[in-house]
C-alpha positions in Angstrom: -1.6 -14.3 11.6 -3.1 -15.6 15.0 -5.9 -18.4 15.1 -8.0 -16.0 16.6 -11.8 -15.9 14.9 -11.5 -11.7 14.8 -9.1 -10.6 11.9 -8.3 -7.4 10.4 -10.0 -6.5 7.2 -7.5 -6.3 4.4 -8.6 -3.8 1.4 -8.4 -5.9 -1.9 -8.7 -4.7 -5.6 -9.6 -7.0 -8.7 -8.2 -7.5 -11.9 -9.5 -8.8 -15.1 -6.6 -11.5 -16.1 -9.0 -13.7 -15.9 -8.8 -17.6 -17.3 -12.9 -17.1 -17.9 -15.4 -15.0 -18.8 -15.8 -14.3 -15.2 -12.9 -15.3 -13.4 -11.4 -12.7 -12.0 -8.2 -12.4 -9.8 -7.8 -10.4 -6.4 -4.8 -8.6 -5.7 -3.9 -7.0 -2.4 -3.0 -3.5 -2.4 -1.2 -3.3 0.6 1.6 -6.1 2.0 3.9 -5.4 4.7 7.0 -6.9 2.4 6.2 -4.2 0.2 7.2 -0.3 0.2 4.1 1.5 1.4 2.0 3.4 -1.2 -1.2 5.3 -1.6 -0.9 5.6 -5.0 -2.4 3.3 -7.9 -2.5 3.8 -11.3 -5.3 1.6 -13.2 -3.9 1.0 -17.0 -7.0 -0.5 -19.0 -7.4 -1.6 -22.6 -10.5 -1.2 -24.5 -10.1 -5.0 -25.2 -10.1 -6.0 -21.7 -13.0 -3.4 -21.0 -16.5 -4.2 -20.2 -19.6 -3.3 -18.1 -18.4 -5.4 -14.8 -14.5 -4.3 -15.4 -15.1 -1.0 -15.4 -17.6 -1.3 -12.2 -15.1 -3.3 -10.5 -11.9 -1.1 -11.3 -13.4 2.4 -10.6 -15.4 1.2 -7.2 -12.3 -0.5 -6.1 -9.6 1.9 -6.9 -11.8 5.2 -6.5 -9.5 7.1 -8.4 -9.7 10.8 -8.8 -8.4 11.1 -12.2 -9.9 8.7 -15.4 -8.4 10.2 -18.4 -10.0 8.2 -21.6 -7.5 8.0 -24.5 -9.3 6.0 -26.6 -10.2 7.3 -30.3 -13.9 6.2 -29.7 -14.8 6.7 -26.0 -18.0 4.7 -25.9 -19.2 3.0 -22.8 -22.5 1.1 -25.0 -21.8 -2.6 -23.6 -24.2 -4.1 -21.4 -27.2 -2.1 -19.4 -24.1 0.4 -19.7 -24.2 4.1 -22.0 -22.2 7.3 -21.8 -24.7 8.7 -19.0 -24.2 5.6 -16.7 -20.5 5.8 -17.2 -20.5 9.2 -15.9 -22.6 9.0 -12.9 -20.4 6.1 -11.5 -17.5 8.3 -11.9 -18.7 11.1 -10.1 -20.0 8.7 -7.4 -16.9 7.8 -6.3 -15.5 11.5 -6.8 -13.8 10.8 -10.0 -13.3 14.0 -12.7 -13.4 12.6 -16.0 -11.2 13.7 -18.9 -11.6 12.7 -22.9 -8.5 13.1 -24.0 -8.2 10.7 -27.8 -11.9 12.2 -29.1 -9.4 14.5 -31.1 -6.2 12.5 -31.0 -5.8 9.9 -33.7 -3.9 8.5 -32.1 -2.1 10.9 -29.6 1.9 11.3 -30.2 2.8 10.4 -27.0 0.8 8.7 -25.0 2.7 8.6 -21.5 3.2 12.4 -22.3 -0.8 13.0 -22.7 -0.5 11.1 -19.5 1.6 12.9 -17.4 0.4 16.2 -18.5 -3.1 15.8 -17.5 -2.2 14.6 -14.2 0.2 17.3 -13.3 -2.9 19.8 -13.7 -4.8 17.7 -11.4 -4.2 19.3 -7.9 -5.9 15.8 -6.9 -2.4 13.2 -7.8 -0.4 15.6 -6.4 -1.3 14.3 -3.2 -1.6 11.1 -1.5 -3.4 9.2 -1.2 -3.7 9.4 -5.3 -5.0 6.9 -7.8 -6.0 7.5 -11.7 -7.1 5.3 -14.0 -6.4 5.5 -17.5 -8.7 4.0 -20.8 -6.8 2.9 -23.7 -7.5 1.8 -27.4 -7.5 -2.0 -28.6 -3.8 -2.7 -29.6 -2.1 -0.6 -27.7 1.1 -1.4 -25.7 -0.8 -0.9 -22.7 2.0 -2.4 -20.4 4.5 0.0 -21.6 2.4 2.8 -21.5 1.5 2.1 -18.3 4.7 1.1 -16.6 6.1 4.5 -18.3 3.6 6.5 -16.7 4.2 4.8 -13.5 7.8 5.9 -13.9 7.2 9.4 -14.6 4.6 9.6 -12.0 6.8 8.4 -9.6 9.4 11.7 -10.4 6.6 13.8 -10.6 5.3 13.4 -7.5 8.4 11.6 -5.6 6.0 8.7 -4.5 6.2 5.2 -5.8 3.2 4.0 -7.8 1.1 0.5 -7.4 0.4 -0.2 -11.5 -2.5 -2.3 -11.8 -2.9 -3.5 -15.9 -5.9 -4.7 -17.0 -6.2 -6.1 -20.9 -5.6 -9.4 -22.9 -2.1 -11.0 -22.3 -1.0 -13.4 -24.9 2.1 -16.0 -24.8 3.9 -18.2 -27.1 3.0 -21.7 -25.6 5.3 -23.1 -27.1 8.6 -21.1 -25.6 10.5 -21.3 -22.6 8.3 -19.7 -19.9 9.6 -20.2 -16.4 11.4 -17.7 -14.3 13.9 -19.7 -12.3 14.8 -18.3 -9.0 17.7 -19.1 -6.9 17.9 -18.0 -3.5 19.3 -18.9 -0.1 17.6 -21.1 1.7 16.3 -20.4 4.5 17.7 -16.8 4.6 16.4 -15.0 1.2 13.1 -17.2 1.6 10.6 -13.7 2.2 12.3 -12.1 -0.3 11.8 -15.4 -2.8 8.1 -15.6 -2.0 7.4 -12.1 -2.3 9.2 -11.8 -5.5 7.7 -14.8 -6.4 3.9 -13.5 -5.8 4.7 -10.2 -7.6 5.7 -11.8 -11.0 2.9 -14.2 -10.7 0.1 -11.6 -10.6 2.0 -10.1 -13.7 1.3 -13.6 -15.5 4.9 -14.9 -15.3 5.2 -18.5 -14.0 7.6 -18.8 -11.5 9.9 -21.7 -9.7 11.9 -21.4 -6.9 12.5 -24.7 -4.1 10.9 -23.0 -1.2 7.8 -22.9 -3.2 7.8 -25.8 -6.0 9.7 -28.5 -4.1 7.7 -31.4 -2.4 8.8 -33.5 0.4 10.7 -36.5 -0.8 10.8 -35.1 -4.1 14.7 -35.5 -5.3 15.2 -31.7 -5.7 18.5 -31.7 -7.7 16.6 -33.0 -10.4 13.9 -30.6 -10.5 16.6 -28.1 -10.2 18.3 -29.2 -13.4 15.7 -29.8 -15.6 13.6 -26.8 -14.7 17.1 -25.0 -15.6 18.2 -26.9 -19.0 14.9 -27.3 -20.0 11.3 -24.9 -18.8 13.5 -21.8 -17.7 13.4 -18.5 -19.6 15.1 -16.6 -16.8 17.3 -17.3 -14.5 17.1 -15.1 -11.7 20.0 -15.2 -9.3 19.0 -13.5 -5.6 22.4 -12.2 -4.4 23.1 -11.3 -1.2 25.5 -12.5 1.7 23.9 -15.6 2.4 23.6 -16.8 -1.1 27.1 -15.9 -2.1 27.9 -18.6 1.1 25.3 -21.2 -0.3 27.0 -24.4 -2.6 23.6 -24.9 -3.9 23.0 -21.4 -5.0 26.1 -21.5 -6.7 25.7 -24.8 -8.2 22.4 -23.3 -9.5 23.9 -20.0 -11.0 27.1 -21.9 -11.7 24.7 -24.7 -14.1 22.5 -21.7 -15.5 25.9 -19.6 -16.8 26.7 -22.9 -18.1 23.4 -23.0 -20.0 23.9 -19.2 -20.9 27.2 -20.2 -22.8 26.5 -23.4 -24.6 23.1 -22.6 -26.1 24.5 -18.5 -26.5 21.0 -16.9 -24.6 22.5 -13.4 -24.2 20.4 -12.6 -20.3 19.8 -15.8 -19.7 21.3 -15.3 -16.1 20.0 -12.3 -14.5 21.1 -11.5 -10.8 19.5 -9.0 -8.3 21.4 -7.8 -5.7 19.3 -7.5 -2.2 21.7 -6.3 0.7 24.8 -4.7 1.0 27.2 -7.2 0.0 30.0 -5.4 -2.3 29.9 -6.0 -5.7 33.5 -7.1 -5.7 32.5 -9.9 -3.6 30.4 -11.1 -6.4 31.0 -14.8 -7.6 33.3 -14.4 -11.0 31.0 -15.9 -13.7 28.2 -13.0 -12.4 29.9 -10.4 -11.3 30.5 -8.9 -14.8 27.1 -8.8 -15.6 24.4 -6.2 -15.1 23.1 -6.5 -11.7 19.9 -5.0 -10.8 19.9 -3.6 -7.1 16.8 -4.1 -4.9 18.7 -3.2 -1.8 17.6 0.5 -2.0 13.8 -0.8 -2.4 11.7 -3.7 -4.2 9.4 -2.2 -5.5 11.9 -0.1 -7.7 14.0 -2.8 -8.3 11.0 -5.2 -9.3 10.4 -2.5 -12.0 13.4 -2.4 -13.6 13.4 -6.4 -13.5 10.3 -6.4 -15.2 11.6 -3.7 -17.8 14.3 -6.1 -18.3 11.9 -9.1 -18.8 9.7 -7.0 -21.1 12.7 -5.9 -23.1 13.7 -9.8 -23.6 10.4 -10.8 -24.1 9.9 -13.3 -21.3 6.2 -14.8 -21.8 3.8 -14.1 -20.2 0.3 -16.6 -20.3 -2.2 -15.8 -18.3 -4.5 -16.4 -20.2 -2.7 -20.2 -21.7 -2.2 -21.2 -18.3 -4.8 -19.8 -16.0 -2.3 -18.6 -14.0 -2.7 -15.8 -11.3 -2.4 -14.7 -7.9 -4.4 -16.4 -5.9 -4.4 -19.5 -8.3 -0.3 -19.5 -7.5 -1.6 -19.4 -3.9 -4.1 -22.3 -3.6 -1.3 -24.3 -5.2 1.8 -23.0 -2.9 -0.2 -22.7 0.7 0.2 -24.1 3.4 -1.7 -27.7 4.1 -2.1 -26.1 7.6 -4.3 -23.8 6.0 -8.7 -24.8 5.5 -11.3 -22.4 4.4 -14.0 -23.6 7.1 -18.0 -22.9 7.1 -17.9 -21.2 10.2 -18.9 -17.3 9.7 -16.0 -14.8 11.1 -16.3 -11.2 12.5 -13.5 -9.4 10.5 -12.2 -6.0 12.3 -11.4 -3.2 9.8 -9.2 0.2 10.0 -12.4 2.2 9.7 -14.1 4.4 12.1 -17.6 5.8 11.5 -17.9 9.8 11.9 -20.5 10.0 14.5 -21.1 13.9 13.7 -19.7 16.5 11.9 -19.6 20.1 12.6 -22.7 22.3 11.3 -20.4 25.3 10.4 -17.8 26.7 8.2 -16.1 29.8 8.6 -13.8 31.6 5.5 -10.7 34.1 6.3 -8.3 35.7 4.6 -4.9 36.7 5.1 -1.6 35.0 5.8 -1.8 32.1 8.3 1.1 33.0 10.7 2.0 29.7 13.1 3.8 31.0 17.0 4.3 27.8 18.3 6.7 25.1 16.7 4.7 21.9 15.3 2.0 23.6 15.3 -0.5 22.3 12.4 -2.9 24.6 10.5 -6.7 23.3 10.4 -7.4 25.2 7.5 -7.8 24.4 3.2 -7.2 27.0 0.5 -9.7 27.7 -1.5 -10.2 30.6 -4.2 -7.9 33.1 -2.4 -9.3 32.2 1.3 -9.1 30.0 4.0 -11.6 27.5 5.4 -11.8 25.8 8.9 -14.7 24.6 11.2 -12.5 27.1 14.2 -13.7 30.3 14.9 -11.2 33.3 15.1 -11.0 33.0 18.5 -10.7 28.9 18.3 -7.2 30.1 16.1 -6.0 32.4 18.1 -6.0 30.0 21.0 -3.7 27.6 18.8 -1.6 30.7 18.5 -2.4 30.8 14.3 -2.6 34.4 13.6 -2.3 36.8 10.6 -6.2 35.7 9.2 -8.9 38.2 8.8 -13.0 36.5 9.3 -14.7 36.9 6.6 -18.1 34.5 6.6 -20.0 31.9 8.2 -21.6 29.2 6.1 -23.6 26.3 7.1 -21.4 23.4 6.5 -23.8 21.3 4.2 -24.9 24.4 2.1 -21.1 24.9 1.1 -20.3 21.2 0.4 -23.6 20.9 -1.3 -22.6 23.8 -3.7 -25.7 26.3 -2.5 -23.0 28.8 -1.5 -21.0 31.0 -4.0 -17.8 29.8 -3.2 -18.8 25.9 -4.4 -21.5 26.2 -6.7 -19.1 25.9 -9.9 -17.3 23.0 -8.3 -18.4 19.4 -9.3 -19.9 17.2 -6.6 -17.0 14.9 -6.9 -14.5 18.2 -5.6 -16.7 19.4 -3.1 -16.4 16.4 -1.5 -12.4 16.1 -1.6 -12.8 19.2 -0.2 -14.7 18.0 3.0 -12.4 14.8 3.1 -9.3 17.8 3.0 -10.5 20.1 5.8 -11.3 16.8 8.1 -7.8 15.5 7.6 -6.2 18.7 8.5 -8.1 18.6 11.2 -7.4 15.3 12.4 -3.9 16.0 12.4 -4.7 19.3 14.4 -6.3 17.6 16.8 -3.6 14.7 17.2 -1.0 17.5 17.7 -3.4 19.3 20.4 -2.6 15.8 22.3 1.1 15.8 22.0 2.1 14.1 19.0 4.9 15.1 16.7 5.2 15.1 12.8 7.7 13.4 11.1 8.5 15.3 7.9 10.2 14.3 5.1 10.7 16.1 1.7 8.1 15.0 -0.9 6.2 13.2 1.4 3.0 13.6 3.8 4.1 14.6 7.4 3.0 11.7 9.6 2.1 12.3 13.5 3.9 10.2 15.9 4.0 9.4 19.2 7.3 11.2 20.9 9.2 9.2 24.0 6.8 9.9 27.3 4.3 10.8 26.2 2.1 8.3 27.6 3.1 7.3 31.3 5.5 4.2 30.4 4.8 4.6 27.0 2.0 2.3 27.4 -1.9 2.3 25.9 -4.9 0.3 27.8 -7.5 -0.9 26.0 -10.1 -3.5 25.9 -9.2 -5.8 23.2 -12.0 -8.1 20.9 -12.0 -11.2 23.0 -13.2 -8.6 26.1 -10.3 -8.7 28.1 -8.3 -5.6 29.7 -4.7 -6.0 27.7 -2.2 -3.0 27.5 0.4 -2.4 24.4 4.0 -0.8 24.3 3.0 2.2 22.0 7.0 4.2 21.8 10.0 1.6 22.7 13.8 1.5 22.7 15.8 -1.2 20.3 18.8 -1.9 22.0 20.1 -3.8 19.5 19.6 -1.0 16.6 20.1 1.8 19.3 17.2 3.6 18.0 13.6 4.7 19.4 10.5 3.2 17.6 7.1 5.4 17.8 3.9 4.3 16.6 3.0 6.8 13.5 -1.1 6.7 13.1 -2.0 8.1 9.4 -5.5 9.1 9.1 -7.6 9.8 6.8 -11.4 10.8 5.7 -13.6 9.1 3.0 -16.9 9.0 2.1 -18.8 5.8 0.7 -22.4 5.2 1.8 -20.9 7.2 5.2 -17.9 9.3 6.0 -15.5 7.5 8.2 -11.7 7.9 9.6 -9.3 5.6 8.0 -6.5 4.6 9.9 -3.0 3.2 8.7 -0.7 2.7 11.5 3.2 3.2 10.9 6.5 2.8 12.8 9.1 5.3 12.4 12.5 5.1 13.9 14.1 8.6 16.1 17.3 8.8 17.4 16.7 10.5 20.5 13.3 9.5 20.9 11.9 13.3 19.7 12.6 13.8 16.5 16.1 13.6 15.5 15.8 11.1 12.7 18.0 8.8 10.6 18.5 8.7 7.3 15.5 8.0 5.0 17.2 4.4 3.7 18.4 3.7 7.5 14.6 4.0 8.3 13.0 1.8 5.6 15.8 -0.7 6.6 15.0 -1.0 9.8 10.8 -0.6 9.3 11.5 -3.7 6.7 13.8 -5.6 9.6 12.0 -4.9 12.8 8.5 -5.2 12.1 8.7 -7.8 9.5 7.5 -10.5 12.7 4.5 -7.9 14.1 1.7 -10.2 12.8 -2.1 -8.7 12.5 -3.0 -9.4 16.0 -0.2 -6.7 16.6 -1.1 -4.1 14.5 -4.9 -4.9 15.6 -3.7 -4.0 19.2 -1.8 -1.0 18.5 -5.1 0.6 16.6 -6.9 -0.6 19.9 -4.7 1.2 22.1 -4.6 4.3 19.9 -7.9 4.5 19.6 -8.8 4.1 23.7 -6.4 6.7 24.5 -7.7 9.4 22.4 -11.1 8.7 23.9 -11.9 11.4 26.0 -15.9 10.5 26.1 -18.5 8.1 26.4 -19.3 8.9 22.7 -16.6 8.5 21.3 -13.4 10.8 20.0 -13.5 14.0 20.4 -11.5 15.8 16.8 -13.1 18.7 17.1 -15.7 20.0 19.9 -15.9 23.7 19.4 -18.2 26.8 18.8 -19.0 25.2 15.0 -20.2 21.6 16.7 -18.3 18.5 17.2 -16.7 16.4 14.8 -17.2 13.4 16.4 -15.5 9.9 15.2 -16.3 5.8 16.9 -13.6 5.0 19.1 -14.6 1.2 18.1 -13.8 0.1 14.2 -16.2 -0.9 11.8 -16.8 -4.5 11.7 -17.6 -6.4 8.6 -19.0 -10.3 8.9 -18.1 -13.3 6.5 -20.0 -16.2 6.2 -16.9 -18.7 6.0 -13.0 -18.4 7.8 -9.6 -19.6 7.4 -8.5 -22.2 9.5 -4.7 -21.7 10.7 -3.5 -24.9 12.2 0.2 -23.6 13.1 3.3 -25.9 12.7 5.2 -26.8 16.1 7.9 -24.1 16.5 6.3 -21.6 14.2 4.6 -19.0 16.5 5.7 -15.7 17.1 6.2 -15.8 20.4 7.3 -11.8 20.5 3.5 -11.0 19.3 0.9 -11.9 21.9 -0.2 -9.0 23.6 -0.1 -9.0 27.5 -3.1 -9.0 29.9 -2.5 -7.7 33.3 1.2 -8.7 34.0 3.9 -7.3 32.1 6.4 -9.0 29.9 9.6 -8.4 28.2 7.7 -7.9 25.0 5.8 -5.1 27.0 9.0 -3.7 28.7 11.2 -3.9 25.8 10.6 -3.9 22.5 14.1 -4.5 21.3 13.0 -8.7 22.3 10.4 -8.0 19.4 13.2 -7.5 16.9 15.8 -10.3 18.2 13.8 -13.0 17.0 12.6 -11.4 13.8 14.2 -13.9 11.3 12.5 -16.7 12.8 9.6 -15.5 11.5 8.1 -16.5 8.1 5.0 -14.3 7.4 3.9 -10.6 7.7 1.3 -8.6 8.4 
């Protein structure tokens, strides 16, 4: 991240592991070293439930789905009752489920699970959340990580599981994970994994995070082996298997293993492509756990593994946690500062919104290839804010008119066809037809959709597009700058395009929400590689595109789809425009971050350029070259 005083507003999500009655521990929901996901499952026990948990977890997550489990599902604590309860849920859109009232207890809890959220048309989708309310004593880990799974084959999406409930430890065993690594090759990959089993309550040691300068590290190493270390985790990859002190490290923790007879005391993950027959001898027998096909699958099935071997876990003993791991690991570089700071979000206020609805039926028939459909099924018809003739002009045929309805009657449930809907689904409803028509309109200016099976079709910017493939904007600081928005990778041989998700909410206003992607084409148009190809080369290439970056890109985006003085144009037709802020929402804090950077640490490949061009402007591909110099993300 630059030193800049305007910085992108990151969307955070609490948790109760807290080491106080009111210490609680933020978690981000989205990191650029992690798989991308919409979806988050909230797993809660009634013994970590309470008036400002519950506030916090449904306002934060917004989940569509809250399924309550519990044998007695009361919500009497604090200025809290059944009534309040409810109301917050359907504030936020949620449709609540009691599903334990006559289960006591329920047979199969990840079952009950499961089956309630395949009926809900809702987490079928994504973006998806639920969150789930569970008795006093149950396993609510397992539960939740085996709903996660079962989730994940159910809707062929990966899951964010966020636990909430009391986490207990035995102080008095082993409790450090112990991970070995290259040095300075496997270093992301150490401090991400490093982070994730830390905001699961595991402590964690590894030397790019524990050792101090001067400290004599070999000593550390051993005793943090021989004697603090309930894991070993050995990080296996090309580098490492080249590394004398990794394999000193594995070499003394197998020798550890043996003597004292811990069956899985040595566990190694495998991160690249190196061959398992090119594994050292005293590992290569044992069950290796690959991440190399994604890490958020493989972290799961290391933390079934730690579960299953009951690694402690002591939140709670140790006041251990995210950001505590943080404050202790960061950078000296680093100073939280008095001075307030303008933070720039991926939210765009909807100006207007068009004043009609019009229903058809019949079957939508599409003449034109990549053509989207601006319209949302509902009880046997079609709805759209395009009049017949609007259709027929984007060459959809095959629909039948059948009424007109003012726009706010219909989503306030004063028509027929959404006065039995709850408030909650009238509004998904809304947020449904405006993302279809979003997409509409970013195909109406020449963007393509990727499509892949089981997941949402994402618009991208095909090769020319844009003369040079270049956006002008006017960036924060006021000055005229101009960003590469499709390139070229020589080294990969592959196009990059800048994907723009979008999509509608509603809080105390509607707004567009924008997540910007890169996907990777072969010819620049759409012939694509495969699906592990382009998460390889998404993790490689833009692991060095720092905020500022992604800032600019949603800059230049946004000034080229600006067609007017007030703003973007979605819609503008016989029903009234759907209008959306070509600026983002800005939020202010009172204090800042200071970022001091280290000689030799910038990222030279992501300053944006101002009137002249440069080879970061003219060629990506120098973007990518330099990428493993880098040592943060985005």
């Amino acid at each position: 991240m630059s030193g800049d005083i305007v910085r992108p507003y990151l969307r955070l999500v609490r948790d109760n592991a807290r080491t106080g009655p009111q210490t609680f521990r933020l978690e981000q929901v989205q990191n650029a070293l992690l798989p991308i996901t919409d979806n988050t499952l909230g797993v809660c026990a009634a013994d970590g439930l309470d008036e400002s948990i519950l506030v916090t977890l449904i306002t934060n997550l917004r989940p569509s789905l809250v399924l309550d489990l519990r044998t007695a599902p009361r919500f009497d604590f604090g200025k809290f009752n059944r009534r309040v309860a409810l109301d917050l849920f359907e504030s936020v859109g949620a449709t609540y489920r009691d599903l334990g009232a006559n289960q006591n207890p329920p047979a199969d809890i990840v079952e009950v699970i499961v089956k309630a959220a395949s009926t809900s048309e809702a987490l079928l989708k994504r973006p998806a959340s639920a969150v789930v309310l569970l008795d006093a004593g149950v396993d609510f880990e397992k539960v939740a990580v085996g709903a996660a799974q079962k989730l994940r084959d159910l809707t062929s999406t990966l899951w964010e599981l966020v636990l909430f409930g009391p986490l207990e430890a035995d102080v008095s065993a082993k409790q450090t994970v112990f991970i070995s690594h290259a040095n300075p090759e496997d270093n992301e990959f150490a401090l991400w994994l490093e982070a994730q089993l830390t905001r699961l309550g595991y402590e964690t040691w590894s030397d790019v995070s524990a050792l101090r300068p001067g400290e004599v590290f070999w000593d550390s190493i051993e005793d943090t082996i021989r004697n603090k270390a309930a894991k070993v985790v050995a990080v296996v990859s090309r580098a490492s298997m080249k590394k004398s002190g990794v394999l000193d490290e594995i070499s003394l923790a197998v020798s550890v293993e043996r003597t004292k007879q811990l069956n899985g005391f040595v566990l190694p993950i495998r991160v690249d492509d190196l061959p398992y027959s090119e594994f050292r001898a005293n590992i290569a027998r044992k069950n290796v756990i690959d991440f190399s096909g994604g890490w958020a699958i493989g972290l799961a099935q290391l933390i079934d593994a730690f579960s299953k071997d009951r690694v402690p876990r002591h939140r709670q003993a140790l006041g251990l946690s995210l950001t505590g791991w943080w404050a202790q690991r960061k950078p000296s570089t680093l100073a939280v500062t008095s001075n307030p700071e303008t933070l720039i979000s991926n939210r765009f206020r909807v100006k207007a919104l068009p004043k009609r609805l019009h229903s058809y039926s019949g079957k939508a028939l599409v003449e034109r290839q990549g053509a989207s459909l601006p319209l949302v099924p509902l009880k046997g018809l079609w709805l759209s804010y395009y009049s017949d003739l609007e259709l027929r002009d984007l060459q959809i045929s095959g629909l039948t008119h059948e009424s007109t309805f003012s726009a706010e009657d219909l989503f306030a449930g004063n028509v027929s066809l959404t006065n039995d809907l709850r408030a909650g689904d009238r509004q998904r409803l809304q947020h449904r037809l405006l993302n279809r028509h979003w997409e509409t309109f970013l195909l109406t200016r020449g963007l393509r959709l990727y499509e892949m099976t089981g997941r949402q079709p994402t618009p991208f910017i095909p090769d020319g597009l844009l003369q040079g493939n270049t956006a002008h904007f006017v960036d924060v600081d006021g000055k005229q700058k101009r960003r590469l928005v499709v390139g070229y990778s020589t080294k990969r041989s592959v196009h990059w395009h800048l994907a723009p998700l979008g999509y509608f909410s509603t809080s105390h206003e509607t707004t567009l929400n924008l997540k910007m992607r890169i996907v990777f084409s072969e010819d620049g148009q759409g012939i694509w590689p495969s699906v592990e190809r382009m998460r390889t080369m998404r993790r490689g290439f833009c692991k060095n595109w720092w905020n500022d970056r992604w800032r600019s890109l949603q800059f230049a985006l946004m000034a080229w789809l600006t067609t007017s003085p007030d703003g973007i144009p979605v819609y503008n037709g016989e029903s009234g425009p759907l209008l959306v802020e070509s600026a983002p929402m800005a939020f202010h804090s009172p204090v800042s971050i200071r970022e001091d950077l280290a000689e030799g640490t910038e990222d030279e490949t992501a300053a944006e350029t101002d009137t002249e061009p440069s080879e970061d402007d003219l060629d990506e591909g120098v973007a990518e070259e330099d990428a493993s110099q880098s040592t943060g993300g985005v």
